[in-house]
N, C-alpha and C positions, 0 to 999 in steps of 0.2 A: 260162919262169919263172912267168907267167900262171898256167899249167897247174897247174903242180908245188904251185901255190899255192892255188889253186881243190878239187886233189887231197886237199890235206890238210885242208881242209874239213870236203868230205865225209865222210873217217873220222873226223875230232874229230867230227863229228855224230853219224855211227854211233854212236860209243864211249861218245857219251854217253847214249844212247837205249840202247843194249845196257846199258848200266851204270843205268837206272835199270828197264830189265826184268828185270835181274839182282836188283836189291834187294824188287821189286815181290816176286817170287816168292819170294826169303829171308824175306820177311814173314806170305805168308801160305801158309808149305810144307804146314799143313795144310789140304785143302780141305774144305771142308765136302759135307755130301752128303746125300741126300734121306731116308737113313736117321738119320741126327738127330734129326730133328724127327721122327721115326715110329718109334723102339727103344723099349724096354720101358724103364722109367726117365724118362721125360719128363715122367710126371707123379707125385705123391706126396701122400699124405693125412695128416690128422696129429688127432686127435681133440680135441673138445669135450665136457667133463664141465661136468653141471648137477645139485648139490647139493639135494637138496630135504628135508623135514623130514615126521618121523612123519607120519601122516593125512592127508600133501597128496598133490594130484594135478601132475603137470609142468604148467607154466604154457605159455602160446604165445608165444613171443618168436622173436628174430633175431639173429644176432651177424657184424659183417661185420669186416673186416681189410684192414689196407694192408700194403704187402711194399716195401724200400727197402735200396739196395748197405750193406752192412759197412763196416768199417774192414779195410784189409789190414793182414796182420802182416808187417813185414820178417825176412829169417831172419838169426840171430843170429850176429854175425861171430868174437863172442868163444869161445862154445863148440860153436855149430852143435846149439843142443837145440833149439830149434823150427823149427818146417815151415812154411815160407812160407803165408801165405793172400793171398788177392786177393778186391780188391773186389769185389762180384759185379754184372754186366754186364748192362742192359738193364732194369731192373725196371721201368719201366715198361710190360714187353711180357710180365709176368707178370700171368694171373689166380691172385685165389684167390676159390673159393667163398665164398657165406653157409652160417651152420650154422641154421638153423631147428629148433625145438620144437614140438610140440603135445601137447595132452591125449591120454592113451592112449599114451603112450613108454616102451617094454620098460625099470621101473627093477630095480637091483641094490642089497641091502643088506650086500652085504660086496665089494669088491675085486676084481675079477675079473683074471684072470690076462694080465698086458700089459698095462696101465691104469696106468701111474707117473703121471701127473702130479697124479691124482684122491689117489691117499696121500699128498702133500706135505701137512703140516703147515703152519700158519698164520704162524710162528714162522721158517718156512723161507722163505714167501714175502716177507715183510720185517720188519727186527729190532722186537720190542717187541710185533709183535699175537700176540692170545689166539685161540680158535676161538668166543668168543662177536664180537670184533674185525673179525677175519678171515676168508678165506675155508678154511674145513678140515671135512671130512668125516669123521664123528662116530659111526658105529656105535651105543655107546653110547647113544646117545640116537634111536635109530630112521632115523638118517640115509638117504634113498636115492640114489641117482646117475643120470641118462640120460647116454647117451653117444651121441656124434652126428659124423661126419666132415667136413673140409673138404678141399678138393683143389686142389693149385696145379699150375699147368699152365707149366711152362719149353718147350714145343714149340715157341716164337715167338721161343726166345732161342740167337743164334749162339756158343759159343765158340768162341775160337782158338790156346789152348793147354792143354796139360795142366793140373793144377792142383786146389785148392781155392779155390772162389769163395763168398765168405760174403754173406749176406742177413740182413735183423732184419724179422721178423715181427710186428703190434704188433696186437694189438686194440681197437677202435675205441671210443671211449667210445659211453653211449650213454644220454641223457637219459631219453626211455620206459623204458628196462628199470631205470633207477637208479630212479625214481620208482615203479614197481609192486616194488622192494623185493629185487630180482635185483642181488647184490653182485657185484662186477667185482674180478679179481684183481690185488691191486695190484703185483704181478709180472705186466705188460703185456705184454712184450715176449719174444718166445722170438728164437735167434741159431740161424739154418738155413743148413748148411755142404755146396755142393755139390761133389763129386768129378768132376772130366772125367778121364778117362783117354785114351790111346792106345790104340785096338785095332786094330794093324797098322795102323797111319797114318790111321785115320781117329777122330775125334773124339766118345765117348761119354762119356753121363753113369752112371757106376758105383754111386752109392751118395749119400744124404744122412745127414744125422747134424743131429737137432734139438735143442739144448741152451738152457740156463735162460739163463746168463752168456754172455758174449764173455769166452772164455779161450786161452790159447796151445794150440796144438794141438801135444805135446809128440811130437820125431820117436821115440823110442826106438830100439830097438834092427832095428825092421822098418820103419823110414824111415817111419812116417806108415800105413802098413796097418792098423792095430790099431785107428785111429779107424775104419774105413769098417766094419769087418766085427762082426757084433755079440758073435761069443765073442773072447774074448780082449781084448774094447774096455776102454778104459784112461781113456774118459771120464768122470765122475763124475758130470756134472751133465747128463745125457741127460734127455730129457724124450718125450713122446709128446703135447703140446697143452697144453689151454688149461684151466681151470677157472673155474668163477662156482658162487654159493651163492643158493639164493633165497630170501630173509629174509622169511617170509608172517607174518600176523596169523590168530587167529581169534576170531569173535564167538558169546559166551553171550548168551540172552536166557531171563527166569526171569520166573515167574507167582504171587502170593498173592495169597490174601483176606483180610478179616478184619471182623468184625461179626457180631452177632448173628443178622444175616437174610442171612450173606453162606451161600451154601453152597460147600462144597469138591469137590463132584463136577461142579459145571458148567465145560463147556468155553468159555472164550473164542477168538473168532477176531483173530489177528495178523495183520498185513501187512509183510513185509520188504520193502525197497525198497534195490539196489545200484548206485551207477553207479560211470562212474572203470574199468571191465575191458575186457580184452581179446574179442574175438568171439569166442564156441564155446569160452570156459573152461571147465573142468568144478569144481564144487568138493564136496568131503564133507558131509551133513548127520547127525549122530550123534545118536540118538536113544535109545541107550544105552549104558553101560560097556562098553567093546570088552576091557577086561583087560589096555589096554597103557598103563601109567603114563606115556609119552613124550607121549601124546595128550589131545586137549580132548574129553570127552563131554558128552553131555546125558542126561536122564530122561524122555520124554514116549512116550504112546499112538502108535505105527503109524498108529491110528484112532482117531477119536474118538468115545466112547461116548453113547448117548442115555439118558435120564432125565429127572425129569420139571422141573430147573432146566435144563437144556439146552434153548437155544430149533431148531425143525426143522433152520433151514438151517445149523446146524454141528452137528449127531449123523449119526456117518457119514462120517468126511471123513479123507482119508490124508493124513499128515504123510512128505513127499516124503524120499527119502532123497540125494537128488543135486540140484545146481543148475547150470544151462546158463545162460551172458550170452549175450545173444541179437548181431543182428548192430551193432547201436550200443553194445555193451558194456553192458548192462545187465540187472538182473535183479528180477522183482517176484512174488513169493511165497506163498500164506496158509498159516498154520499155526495150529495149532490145542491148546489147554493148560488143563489145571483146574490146582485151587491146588498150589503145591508142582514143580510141572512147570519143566524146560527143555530148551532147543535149542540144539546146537552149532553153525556150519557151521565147516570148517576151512582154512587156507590162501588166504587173502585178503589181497591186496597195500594195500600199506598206505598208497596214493592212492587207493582206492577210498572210496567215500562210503556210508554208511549209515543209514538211515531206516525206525523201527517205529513201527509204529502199532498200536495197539487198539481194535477195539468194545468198550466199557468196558458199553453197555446200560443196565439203570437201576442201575449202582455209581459210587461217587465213585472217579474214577483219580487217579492218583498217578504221573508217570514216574520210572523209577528208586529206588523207595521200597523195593525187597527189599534189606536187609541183605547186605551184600558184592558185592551187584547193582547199583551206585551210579551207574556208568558213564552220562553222556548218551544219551539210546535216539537221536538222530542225531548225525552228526559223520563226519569224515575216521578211518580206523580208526587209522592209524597215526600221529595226534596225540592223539587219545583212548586210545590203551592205552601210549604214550611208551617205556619200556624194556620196558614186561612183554609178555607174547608173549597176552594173551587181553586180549578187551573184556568185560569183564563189565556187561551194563542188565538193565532189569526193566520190572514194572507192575505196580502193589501197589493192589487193590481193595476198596472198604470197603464192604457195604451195613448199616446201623446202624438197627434198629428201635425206635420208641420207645412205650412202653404207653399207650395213654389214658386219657382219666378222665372219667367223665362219671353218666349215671345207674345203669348198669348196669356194675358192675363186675366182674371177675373176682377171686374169692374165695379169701385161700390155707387151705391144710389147716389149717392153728391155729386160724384164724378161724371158722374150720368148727366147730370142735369144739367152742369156746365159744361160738357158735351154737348150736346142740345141746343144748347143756348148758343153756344160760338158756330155751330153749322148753321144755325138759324139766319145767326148775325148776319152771316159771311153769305147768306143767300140770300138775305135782302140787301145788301149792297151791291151783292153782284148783279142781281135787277136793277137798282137803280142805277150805276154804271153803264147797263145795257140802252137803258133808256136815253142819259145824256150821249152817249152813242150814237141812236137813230137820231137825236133833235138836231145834232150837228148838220 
């Protein structure tokens, strides 16, 4: 009886160990396998558009992103029209790139074909803003675009069953780039939806599908294929990334004289002075009418000419057409202007700081005295020019001669004449005088 007892033991053991390797392996019937993490699909790109304005050059920035699970969709019991989604698995074992910028980025002035997210309207990204508001890409008005990729890496992430696993992709604020004037789309967050399929029992990832919303994924009539594949896709609000605009300033600086003893063909020398940038910016200096209304020009000599109010060490001297911030973000200048004369540069972030000076020489200066030129010549640009997109300063010079008086004066023509006239007089009288004289 011992026995029989001891007997049945051992197979309620058994049975319970065979029954919990039975469920072990009903659990996880797909195995995973080394070609998961190494099939084509494991990684995926999604583009970064950066809005830039007539005359400007791409700025240098950085834009980085978090990646975090979805919400799953339960599938509907009442009519069975949408298609399960699940939350997607492991994001913390997802990377995604940074999208970096610099000066010199292949830009585009119309839309290039595969580029949806760059055409969204301003209006679209949330109710109420305008494209002066917002973030919207503007033709019209000389708009250009760079385009730049990031890439997320799923190779680190197990699934274990079929399915759509959804992710929200957000982009990161980012205090530096909001401060140099680079707007951020206030549609942050895109909803990235991935497809695992079966391929003969083992486990791949088929397809992603990047969209604006978190919306139901509607099964139709081909159970949910229509989303993965792109003809016949049935999405509406598919997207391709991310979009920012970047809201630059630019700064005029203008030259008169005025006085009697001021002359109009002398050159004075300017110093610009920029901090507040980026290392290895590049920025526009326009030194005349380019013929493109969307743009800030200036008026001033290449070179500056010599003559004989020009003093030596500014006759001769080239007015740069480009500006480099150097590696502490800054940048210091000379330029060179007679009366009547100015200087653009263009596309300058509107934390940057700016500082002119003039050799005024022997004129009385005046900062900001040209008419429409009014603007402080230092300040924060994008507190001194507030909504308007140009800083307009100046330096208004007077040299004022005055006659003297003394023994020797300088005589006008009238006075002349009636001189003349009374020596005249007075020497034909004094002939005839001389005459009734001798007749005595």
């Amino acid at each position: 009886m011992k026995l029989i007892k001891k007997l049945c033991c051992v197979f309620l053991a058994v049975a319970v160990v065979m029954s919990l390797g039975i469920t072990a392996f009903a659990e996880n019937k797909y195995e995973t396998s080394e070609g998961l993490t190494s099939v084509d699909g494991t990684r995926l790109t999604f583009k970064k558009f950066l809005i830039i304005g007539a005359g400007d050059n791409v700025p240098s920035c950085t834009f980085e992103y978090e990646i975090k699970a979805g919400t799953a969709i339960s599938t509907s019991t009442s009519d069975n029209a949408v298609f399960q989604v699940d939350a997607g698995v492991d994001a913390d074992q997802i990377t995604i790139t940074d999208t970096t910028f610099a000066p010199g980025e292949t830009t585009y002035t119309s839309v290039q074909s595969g580029d949806i997210d760059v055409s969204r309207a301003a209006s679209d990204r949330v109710t109420g803003l305008t494209a002066d508001t917002g973030v919207e890409f503007e033709t019209s008005k000389g708009e250009k675009y760079a385009v730049k990729t990031a890439t997320v890496d799923f190779s680190n992430i197990t699934f274990v069953e079929p399915g759509i696993y959804r992710y929200i992709i957000t982009e990161k604020a980012s205090a530096t780039n909001a401060a140099a004037g680079i707007m951020h789309d206030n549609d942050v967050d895109r909803v990235l939806d991935v497809y695992v399929t079966d391929n003969n029992g083992t486990l791949v990832i088929s397809g992603y599908v990047l969209h604006k919303n978190e919306s139901d994924v509607t099964i139709g009539d081909t159970m949910g294929s229509d989303d993965v594949v792109a003809t016949g896709d049935k999405l509406a609000d598919k997207t391709d990334g991310f979009t920012n605009e970047y809201k630059s300033k630019d700064l005029v600086f203008k030259k008169e004289v005025s006085g009697n003893q001021a002359s109009r063909d002398k050159y004075f020398e300017f110093t610009l002075n920029i901090t507040g940038l980026t290392s290895g910016n590049v920025y526009t200096v326009s030194l005349a009418d380019d013929s493109d209304a969307n743009t800030t020009d200036g008026n001033a000599d290449a070179t500056s000419g010599s003559n004989n109010a020009t003093i030596a060490a500014n006759s001769g001297k080239t007015n740069v057409l480009t500006l480099t911030s150097d590696s502490n973000g800054q940048i210091e200048q000379k330029f060179y202007l007679q009366h009547g004369q100015s200087i653009a540069v263009r596309g300058l972030p509107i934390n940057a700081t700016y500082t002119l000076t003039e050799n005024a020489e022997d004129y009385k200066s005046t900062a900001s005295g040209v008419s429409g030129y009014d603007k402080a010549t230092t300040g924060v640009i994008g507190t001194i020019a507030g909504n308007e997109k140009v800083v307009k300063t100046s330096y208004k010079n007077e040299r004022q001669g005055v006659i003297p008086t003394g023994v020797i004066s300088v005589v006008g023509p009238a006075v002349a004449v009636i001189m003349i006239a009374v020596v005249g007089l007075g020497i034909v009288l004094l002939g005839k005088r001389r005459k009734e004289e001798r007749a005595e």
